[in-house]
N, C-alpha and C positions, 0 to 999 in steps of 0.2 A: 773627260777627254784624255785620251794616250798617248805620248811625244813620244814617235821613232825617231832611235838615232840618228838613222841616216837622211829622215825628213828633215831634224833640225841641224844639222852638216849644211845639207846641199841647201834651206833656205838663206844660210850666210852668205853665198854666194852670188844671188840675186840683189840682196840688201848691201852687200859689198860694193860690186857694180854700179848699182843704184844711186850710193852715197858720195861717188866719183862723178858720173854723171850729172848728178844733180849740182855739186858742188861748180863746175866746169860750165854747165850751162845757167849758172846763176855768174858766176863773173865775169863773161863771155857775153850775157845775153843771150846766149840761144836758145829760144822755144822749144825744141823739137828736144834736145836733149835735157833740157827741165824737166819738160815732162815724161818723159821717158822714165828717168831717174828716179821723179816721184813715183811714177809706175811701180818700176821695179824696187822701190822701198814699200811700197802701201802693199802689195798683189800677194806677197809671201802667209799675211797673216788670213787669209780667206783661203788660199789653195790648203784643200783638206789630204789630199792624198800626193804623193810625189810625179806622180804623171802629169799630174796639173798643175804642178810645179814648174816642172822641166817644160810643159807645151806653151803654161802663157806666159814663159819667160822667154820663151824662145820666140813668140808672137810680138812680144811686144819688143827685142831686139829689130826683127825685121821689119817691123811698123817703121822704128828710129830710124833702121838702111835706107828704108824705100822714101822718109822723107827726106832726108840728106837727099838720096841720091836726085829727086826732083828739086832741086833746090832752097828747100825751107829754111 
């Protein structure tokens, strides 16, 4: 297996997010943003190429909007 630089750059960035999230909805109580958080820590190390990176991080950002935004 070959690490590109800029694959492992932009994964910090998810796992960064991620570890704020998760921290936030773990003292907080909030579901929607635990998981999320978990998400975007766990999801980095299976995205094989950076598009898939960039797509289920950004899917899983909107997942978190759209449950906020309904109430969860």
């Amino acid at each position: 297996m070959s690490f590109d630089a800029n694959w492992l750059f932009l994964s910090l960035i998810p796992g960064a997010i991620g570890s704020v999230l998760l921290i936030y909805g773990k003292k907080l109580g909030r579901f929607p943003q635990l998981f999320a958080g978990l998400a975007l820590l766990i999801y980095p190390y299976f995205a094989t190429t950076i598009a898939s990176l960039i797509l289920v991080g950004v899917a899983i950002i909107l997942a978190l909007w759209c449950a906020v935004r309904l109430g969860w």
